[in-house]
PQR file with spaces between the fields and no chain letter, atoms N, CA, C, O and H, PARSE charges and radii, in Angstrom:
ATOM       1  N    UNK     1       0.815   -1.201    0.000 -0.4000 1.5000
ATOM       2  CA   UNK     1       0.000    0.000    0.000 -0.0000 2.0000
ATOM       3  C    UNK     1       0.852    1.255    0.000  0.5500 1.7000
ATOM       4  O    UNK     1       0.476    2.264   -0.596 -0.5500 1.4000
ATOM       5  N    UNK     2       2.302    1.184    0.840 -0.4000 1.5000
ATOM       6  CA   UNK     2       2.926    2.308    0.732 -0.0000 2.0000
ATOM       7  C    UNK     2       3.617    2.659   -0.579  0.5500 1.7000
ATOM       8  O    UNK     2       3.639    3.860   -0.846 -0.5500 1.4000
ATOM       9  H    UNK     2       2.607    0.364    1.324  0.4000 1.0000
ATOM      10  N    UNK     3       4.048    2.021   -1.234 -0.4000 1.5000
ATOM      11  CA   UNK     3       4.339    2.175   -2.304 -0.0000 2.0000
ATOM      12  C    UNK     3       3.315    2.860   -3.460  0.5500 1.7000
ATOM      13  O    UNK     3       3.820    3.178   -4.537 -0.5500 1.4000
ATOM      14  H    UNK     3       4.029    1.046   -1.017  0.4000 1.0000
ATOM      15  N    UNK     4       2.203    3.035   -3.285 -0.4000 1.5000
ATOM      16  CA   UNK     4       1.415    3.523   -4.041 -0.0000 2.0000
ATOM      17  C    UNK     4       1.655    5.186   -4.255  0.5500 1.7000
ATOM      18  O    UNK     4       1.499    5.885   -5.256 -0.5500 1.4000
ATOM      19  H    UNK     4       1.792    2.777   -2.410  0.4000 1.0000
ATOM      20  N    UNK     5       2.098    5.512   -2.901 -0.4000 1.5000
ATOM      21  CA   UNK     5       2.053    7.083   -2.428 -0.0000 2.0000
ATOM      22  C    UNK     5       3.418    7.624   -3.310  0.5500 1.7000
ATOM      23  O    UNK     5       3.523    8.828   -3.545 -0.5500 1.4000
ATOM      24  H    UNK     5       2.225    4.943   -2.088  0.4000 1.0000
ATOM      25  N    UNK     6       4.216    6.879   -3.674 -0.4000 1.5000
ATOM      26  CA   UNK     6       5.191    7.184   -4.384 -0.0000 2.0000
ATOM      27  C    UNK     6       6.023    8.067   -3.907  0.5500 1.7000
ATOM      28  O    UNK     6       6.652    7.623   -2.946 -0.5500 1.4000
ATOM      29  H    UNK     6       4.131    5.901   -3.483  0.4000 1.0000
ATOM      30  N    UNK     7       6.422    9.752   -4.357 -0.4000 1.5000
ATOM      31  CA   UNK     7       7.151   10.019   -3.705 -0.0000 2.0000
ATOM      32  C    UNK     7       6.555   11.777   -2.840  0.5500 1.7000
ATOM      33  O    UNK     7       7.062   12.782   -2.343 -0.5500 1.4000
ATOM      34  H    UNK     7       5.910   10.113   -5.138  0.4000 1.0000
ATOM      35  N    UNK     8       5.166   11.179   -3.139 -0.4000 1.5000
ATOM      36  CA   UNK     8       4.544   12.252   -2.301 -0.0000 2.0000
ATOM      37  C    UNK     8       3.699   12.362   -0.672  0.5500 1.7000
ATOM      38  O    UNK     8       2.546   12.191   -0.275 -0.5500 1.4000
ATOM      39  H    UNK     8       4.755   10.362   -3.543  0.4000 1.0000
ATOM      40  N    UNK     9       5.202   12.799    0.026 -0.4000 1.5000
ATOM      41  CA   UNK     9       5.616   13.117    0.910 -0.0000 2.0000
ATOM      42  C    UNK     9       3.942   12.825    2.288  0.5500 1.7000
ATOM      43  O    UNK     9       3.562   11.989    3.109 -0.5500 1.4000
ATOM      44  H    UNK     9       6.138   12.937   -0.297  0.4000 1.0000
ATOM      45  N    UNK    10       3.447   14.343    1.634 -0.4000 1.5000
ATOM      46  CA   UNK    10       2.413   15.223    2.736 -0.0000 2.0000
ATOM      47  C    UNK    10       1.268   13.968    2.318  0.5500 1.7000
ATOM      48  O    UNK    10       0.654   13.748    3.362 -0.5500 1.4000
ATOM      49  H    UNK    10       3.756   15.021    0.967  0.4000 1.0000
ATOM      50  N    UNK    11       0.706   13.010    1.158 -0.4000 1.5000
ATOM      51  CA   UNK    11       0.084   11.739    1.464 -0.0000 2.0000
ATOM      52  C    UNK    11       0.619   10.914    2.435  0.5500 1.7000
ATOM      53  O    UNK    11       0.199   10.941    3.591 -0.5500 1.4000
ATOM      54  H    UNK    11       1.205   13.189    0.310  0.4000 1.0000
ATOM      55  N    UNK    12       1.616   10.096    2.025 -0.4000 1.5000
ATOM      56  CA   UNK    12       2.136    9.036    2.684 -0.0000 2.0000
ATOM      57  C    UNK    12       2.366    9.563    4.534  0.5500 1.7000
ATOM      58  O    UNK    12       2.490    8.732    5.434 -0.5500 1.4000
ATOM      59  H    UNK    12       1.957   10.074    1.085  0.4000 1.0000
ATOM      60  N    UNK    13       2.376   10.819    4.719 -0.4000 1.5000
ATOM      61  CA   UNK    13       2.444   11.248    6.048 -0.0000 2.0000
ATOM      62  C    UNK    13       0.657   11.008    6.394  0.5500 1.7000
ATOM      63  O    UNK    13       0.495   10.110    7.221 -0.5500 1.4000
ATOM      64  H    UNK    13       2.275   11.494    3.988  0.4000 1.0000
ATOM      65  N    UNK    14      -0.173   11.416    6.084 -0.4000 1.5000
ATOM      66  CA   UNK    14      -1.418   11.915    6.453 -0.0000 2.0000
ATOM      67  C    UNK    14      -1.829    9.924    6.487  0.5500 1.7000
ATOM      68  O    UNK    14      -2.203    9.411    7.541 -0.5500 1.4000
ATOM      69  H    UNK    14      -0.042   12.146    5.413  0.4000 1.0000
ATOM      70  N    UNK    15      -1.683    9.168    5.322 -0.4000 1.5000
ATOM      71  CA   UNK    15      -1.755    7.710    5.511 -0.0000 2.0000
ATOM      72  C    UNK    15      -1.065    7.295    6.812  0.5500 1.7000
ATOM      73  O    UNK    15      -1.864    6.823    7.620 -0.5500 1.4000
ATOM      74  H    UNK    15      -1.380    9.584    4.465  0.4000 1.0000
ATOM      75  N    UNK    16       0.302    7.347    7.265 -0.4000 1.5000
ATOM      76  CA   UNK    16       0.682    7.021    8.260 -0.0000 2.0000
ATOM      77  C    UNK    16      -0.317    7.535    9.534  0.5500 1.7000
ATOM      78  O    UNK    16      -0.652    6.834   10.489 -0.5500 1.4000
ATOM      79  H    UNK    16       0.951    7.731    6.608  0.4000 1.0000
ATOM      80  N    UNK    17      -0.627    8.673    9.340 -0.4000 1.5000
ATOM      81  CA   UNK    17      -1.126    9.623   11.014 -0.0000 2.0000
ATOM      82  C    UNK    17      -2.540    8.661   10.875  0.5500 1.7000
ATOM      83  O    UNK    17      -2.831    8.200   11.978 -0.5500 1.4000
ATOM      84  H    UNK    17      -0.355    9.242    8.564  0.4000 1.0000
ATOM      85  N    UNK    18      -3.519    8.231    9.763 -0.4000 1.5000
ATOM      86  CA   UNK    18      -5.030    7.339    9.687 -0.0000 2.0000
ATOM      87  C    UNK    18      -4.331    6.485   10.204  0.5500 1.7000
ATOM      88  O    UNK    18      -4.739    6.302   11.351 -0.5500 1.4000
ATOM      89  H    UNK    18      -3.283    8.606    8.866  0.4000 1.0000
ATOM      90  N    UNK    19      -3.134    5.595    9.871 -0.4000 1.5000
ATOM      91  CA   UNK    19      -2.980    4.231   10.559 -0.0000 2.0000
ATOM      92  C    UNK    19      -2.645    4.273   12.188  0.5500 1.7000
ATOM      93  O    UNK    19      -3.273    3.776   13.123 -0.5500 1.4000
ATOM      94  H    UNK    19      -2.803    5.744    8.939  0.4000 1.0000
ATOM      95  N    UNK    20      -1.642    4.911   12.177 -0.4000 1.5000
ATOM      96  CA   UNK    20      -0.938    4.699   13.921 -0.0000 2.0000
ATOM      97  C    UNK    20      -2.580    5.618   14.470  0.5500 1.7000
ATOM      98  O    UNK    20      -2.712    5.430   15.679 -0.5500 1.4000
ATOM      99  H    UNK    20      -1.132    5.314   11.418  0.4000 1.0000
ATOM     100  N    UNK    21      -3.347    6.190   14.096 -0.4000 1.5000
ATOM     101  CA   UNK    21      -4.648    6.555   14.980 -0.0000 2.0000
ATOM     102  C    UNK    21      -5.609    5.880   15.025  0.5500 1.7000
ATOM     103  O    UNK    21      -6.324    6.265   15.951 -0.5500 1.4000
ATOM     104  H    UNK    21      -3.239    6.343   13.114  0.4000 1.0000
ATOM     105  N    UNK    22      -6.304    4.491   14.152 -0.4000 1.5000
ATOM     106  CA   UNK    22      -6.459    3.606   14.177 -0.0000 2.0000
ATOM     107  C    UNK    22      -6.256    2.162   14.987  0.5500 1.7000
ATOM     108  O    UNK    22      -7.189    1.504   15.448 -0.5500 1.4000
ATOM     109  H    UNK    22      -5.723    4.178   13.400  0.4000 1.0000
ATOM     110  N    UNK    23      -4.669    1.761   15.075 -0.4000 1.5000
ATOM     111  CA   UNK    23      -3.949    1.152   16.095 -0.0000 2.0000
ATOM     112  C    UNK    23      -4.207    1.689   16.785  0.5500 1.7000
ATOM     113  O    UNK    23      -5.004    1.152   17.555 -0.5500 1.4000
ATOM     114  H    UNK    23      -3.911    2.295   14.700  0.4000 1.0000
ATOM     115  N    UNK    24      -3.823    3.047   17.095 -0.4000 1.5000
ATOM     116  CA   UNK    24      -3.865    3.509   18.897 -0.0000 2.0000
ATOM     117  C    UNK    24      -5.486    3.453   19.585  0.5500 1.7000
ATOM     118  O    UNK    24      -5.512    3.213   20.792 -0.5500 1.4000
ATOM     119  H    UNK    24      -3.175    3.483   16.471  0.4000 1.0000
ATOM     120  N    UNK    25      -6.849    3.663   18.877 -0.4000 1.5000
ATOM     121  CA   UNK    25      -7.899    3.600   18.571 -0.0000 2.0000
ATOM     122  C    UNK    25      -8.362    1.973   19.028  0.5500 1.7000
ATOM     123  O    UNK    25      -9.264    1.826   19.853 -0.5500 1.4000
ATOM     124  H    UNK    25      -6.828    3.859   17.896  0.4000 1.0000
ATOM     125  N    UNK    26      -7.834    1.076   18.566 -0.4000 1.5000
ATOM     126  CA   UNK    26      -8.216   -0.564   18.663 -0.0000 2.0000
ATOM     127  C    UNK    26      -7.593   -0.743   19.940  0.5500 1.7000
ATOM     128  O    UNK    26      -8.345   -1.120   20.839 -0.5500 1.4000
ATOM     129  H    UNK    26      -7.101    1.195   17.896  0.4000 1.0000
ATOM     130  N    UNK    27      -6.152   -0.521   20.274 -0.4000 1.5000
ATOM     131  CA   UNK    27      -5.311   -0.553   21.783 -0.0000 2.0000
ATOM     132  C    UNK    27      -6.587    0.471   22.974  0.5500 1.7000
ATOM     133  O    UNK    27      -7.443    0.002   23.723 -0.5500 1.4000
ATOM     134  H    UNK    27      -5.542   -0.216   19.543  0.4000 1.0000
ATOM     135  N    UNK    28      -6.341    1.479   22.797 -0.4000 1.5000
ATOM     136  CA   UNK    28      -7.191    2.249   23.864 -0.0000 2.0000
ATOM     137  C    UNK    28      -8.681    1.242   23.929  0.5500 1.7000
ATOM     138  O    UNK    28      -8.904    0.909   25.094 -0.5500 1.4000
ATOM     139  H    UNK    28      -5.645    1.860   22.188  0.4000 1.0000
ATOM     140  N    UNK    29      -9.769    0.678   22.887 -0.4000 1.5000
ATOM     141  CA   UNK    29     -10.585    0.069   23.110 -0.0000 2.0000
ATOM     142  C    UNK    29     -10.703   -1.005   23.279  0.5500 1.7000
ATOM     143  O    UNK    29     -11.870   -1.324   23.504 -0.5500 1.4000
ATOM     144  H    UNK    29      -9.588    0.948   21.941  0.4000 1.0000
ATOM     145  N    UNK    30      -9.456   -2.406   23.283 -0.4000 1.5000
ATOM     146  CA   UNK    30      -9.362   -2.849   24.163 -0.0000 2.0000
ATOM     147  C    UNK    30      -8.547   -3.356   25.146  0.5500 1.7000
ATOM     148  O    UNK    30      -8.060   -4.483   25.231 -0.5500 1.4000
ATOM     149  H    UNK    30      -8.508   -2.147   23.100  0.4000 1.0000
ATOM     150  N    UNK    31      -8.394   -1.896   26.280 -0.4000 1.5000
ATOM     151  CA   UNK    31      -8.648   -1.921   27.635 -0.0000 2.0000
ATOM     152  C    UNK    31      -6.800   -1.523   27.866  0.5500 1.7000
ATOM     153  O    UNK    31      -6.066   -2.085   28.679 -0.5500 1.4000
ATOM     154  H    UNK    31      -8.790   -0.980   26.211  0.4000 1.0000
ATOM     155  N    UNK    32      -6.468   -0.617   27.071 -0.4000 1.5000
ATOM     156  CA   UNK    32      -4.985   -0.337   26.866 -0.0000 2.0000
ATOM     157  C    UNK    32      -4.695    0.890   27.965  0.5500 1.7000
ATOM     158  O    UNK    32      -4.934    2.091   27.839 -0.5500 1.4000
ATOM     159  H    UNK    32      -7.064   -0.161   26.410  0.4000 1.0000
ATOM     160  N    UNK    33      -4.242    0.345   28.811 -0.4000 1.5000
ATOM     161  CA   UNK    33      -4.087    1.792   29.761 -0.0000 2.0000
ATOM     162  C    UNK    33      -3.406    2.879   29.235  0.5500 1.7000
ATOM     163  O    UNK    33      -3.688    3.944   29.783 -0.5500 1.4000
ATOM     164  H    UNK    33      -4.048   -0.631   28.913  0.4000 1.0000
ATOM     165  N    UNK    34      -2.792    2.918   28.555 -0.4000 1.5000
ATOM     166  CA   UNK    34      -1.924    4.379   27.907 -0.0000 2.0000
ATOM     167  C    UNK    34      -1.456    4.116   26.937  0.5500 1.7000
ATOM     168  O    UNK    34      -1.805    3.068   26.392 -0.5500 1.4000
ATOM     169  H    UNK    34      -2.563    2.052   28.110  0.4000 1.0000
ATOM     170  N    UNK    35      -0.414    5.014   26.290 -0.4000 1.5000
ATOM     171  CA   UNK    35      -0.172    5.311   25.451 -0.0000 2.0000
ATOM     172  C    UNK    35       1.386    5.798   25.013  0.5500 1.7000
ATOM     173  O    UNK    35       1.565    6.773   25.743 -0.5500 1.4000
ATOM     174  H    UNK    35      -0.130    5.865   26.732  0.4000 1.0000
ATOM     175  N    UNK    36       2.175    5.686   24.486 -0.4000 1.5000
ATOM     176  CA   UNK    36       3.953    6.256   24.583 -0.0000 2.0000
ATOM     177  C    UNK    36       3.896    6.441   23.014  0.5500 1.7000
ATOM     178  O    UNK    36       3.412    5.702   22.157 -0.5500 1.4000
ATOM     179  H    UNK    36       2.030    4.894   23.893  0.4000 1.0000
ATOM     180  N    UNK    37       4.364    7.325   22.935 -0.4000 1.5000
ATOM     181  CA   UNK    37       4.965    7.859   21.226 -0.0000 2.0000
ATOM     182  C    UNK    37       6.307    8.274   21.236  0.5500 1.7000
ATOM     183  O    UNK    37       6.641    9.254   21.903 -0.5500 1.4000
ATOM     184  H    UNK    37       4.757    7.925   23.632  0.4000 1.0000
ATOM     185  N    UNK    38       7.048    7.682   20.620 -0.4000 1.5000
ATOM     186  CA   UNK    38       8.280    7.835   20.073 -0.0000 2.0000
ATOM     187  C    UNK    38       8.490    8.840   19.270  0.5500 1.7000
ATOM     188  O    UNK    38       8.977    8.477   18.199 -0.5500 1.4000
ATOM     189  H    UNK    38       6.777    6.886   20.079  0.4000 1.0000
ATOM     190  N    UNK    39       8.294   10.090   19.378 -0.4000 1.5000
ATOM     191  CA   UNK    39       8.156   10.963   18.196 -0.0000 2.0000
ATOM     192  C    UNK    39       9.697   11.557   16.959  0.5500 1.7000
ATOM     193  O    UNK    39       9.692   12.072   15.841 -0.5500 1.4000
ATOM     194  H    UNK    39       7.898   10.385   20.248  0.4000 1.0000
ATOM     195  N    UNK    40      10.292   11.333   17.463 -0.4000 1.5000
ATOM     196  CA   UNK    40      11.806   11.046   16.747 -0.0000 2.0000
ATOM     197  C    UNK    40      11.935   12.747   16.512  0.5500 1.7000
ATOM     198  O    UNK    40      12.427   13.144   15.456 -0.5500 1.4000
ATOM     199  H    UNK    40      10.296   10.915   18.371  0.4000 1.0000
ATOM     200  N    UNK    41      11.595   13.464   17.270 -0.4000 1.5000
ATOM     201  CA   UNK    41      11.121   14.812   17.053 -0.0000 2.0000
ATOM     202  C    UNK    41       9.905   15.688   16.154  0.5500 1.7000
ATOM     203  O    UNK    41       9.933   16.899   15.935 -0.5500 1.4000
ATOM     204  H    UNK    41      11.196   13.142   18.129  0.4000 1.0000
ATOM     205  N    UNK    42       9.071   14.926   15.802 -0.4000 1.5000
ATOM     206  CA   UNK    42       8.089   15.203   15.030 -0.0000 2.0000
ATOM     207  C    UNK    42       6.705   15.110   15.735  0.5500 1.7000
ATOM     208  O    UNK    42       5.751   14.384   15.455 -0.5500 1.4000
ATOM     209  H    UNK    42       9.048   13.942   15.979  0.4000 1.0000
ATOM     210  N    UNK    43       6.879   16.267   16.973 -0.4000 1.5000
ATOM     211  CA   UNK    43       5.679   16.237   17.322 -0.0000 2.0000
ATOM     212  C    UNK    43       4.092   16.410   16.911  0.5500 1.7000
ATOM     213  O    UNK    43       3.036   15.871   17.243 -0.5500 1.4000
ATOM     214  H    UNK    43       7.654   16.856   17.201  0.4000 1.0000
ATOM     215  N    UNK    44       4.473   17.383   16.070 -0.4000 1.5000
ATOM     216  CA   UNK    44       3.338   17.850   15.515 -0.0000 2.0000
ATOM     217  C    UNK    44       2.340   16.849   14.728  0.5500 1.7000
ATOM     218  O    UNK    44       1.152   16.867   14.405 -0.5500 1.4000
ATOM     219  H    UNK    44       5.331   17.820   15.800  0.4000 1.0000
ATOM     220  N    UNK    45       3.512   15.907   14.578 -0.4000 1.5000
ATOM     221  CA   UNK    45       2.226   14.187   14.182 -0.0000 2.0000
ATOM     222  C    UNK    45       1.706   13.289   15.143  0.5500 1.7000
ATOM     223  O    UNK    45       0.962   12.320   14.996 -0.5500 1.4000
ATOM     224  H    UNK    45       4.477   15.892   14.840  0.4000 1.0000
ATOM     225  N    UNK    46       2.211   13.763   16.119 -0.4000 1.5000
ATOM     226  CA   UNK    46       1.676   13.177   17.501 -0.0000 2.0000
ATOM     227  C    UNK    46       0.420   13.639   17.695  0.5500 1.7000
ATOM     228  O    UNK    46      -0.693   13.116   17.748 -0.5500 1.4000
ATOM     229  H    UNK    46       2.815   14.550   16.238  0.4000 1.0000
ATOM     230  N    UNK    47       0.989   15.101   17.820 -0.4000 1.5000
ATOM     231  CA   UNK    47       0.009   15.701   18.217 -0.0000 2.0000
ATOM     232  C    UNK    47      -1.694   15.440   17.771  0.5500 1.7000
ATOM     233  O    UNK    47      -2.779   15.228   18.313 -0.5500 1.4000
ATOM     234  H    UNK    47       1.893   15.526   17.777  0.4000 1.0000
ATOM     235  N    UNK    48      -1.023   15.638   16.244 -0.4000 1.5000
ATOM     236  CA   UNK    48      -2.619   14.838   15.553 -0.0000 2.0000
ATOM     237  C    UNK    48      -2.603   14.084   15.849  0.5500 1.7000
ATOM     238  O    UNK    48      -3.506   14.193   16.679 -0.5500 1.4000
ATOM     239  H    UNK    48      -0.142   15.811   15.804  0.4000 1.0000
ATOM     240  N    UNK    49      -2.180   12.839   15.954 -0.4000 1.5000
ATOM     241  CA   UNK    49      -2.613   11.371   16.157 -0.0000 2.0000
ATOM     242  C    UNK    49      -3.729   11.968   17.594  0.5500 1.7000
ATOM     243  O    UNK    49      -4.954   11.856   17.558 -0.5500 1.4000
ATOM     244  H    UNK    49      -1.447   12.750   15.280  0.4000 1.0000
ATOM     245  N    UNK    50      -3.181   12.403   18.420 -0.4000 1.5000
ATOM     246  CA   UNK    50      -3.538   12.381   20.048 -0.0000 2.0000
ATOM     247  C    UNK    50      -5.079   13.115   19.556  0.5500 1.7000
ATOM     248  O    UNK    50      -6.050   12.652   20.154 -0.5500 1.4000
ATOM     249  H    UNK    50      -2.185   12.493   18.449  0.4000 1.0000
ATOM     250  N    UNK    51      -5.379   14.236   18.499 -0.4000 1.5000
ATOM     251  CA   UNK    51      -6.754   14.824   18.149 -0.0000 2.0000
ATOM     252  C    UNK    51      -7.460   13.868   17.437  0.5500 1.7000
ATOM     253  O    UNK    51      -8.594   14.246   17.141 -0.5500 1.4000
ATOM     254  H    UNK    51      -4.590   14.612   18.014  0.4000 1.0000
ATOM     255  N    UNK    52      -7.168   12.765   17.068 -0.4000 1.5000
ATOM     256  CA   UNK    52      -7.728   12.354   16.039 -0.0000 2.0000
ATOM     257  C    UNK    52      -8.413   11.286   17.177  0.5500 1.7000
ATOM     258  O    UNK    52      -9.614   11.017   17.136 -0.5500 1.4000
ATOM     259  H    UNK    52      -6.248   12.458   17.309  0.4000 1.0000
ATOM     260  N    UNK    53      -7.486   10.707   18.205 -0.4000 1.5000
ATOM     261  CA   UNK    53      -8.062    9.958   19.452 -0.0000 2.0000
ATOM     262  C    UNK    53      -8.938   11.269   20.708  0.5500 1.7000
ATOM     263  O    UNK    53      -9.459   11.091   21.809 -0.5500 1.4000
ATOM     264  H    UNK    53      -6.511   10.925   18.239  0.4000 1.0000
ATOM     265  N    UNK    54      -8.791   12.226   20.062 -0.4000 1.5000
ATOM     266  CA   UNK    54      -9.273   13.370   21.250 -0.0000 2.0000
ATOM     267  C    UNK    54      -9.090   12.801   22.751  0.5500 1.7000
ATOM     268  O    UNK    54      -9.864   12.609   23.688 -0.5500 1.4000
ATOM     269  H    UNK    54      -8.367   12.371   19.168  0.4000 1.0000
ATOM     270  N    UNK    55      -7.307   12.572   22.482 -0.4000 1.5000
ATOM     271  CA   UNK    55      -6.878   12.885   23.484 -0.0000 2.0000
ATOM     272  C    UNK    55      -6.238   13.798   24.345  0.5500 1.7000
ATOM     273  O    UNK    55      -5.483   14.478   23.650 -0.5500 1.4000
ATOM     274  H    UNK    55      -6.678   12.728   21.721  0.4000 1.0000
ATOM     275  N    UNK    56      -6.173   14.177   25.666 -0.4000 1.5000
ATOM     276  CA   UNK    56      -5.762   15.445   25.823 -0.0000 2.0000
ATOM     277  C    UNK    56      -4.226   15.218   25.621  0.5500 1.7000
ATOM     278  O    UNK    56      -3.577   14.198   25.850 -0.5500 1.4000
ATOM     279  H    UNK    56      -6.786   13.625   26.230  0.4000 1.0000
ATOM     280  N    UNK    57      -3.678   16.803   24.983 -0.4000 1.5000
ATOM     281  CA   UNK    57      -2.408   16.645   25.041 -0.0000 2.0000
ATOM     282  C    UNK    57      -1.666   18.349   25.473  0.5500 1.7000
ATOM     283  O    UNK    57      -2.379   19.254   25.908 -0.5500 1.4000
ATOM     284  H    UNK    57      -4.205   17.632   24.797  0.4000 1.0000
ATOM     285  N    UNK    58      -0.640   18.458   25.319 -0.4000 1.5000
ATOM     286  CA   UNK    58      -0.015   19.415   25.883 -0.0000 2.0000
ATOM     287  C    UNK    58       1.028   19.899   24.649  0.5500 1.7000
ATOM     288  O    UNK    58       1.804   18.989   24.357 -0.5500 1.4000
ATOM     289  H    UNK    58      -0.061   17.723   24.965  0.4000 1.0000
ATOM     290  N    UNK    59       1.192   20.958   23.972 -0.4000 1.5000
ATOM     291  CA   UNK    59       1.970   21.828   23.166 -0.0000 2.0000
ATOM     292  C    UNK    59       2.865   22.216   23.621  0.5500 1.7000
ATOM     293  O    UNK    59       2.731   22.804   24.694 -0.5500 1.4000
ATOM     294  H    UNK    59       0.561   21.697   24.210  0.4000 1.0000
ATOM     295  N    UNK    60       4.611   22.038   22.856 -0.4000 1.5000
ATOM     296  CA   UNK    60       5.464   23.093   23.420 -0.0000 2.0000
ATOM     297  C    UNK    60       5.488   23.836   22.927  0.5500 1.7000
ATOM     298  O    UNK    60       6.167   24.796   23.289 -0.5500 1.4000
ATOM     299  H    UNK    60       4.720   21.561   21.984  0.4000 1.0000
């Protein structure tokens, strides 16, 4: 499937942020006490992920 996105960037990102919010989505429902993101410095995809679960989160 990733290969489809070829070499455009701002898709294959927005595909990644539907999947890991999905996973995190199936974990939280069933019965996942939390949550850890590795963000490799790229918060700002966290961040969505965490809106897309409307979870609370905190901005630096």
């Amino acid at each position: 499937r990733l290969a489809a996105y070829g070499d455009d960037k701002e898709s294959l990102q927005a595909f990644g942020i539907e999947v890991v919010s999905d996973l995190c989505n199936q974990l939280l429902s069933a019965g996942c006490p939390g949550l850890h993101f590795y963000s490799m410095n790229q918060a700002l995809i966290v961040e969505q992920v965490c809106n897309n679960l409307h979870l609370p989160h905190k901005s630096t």
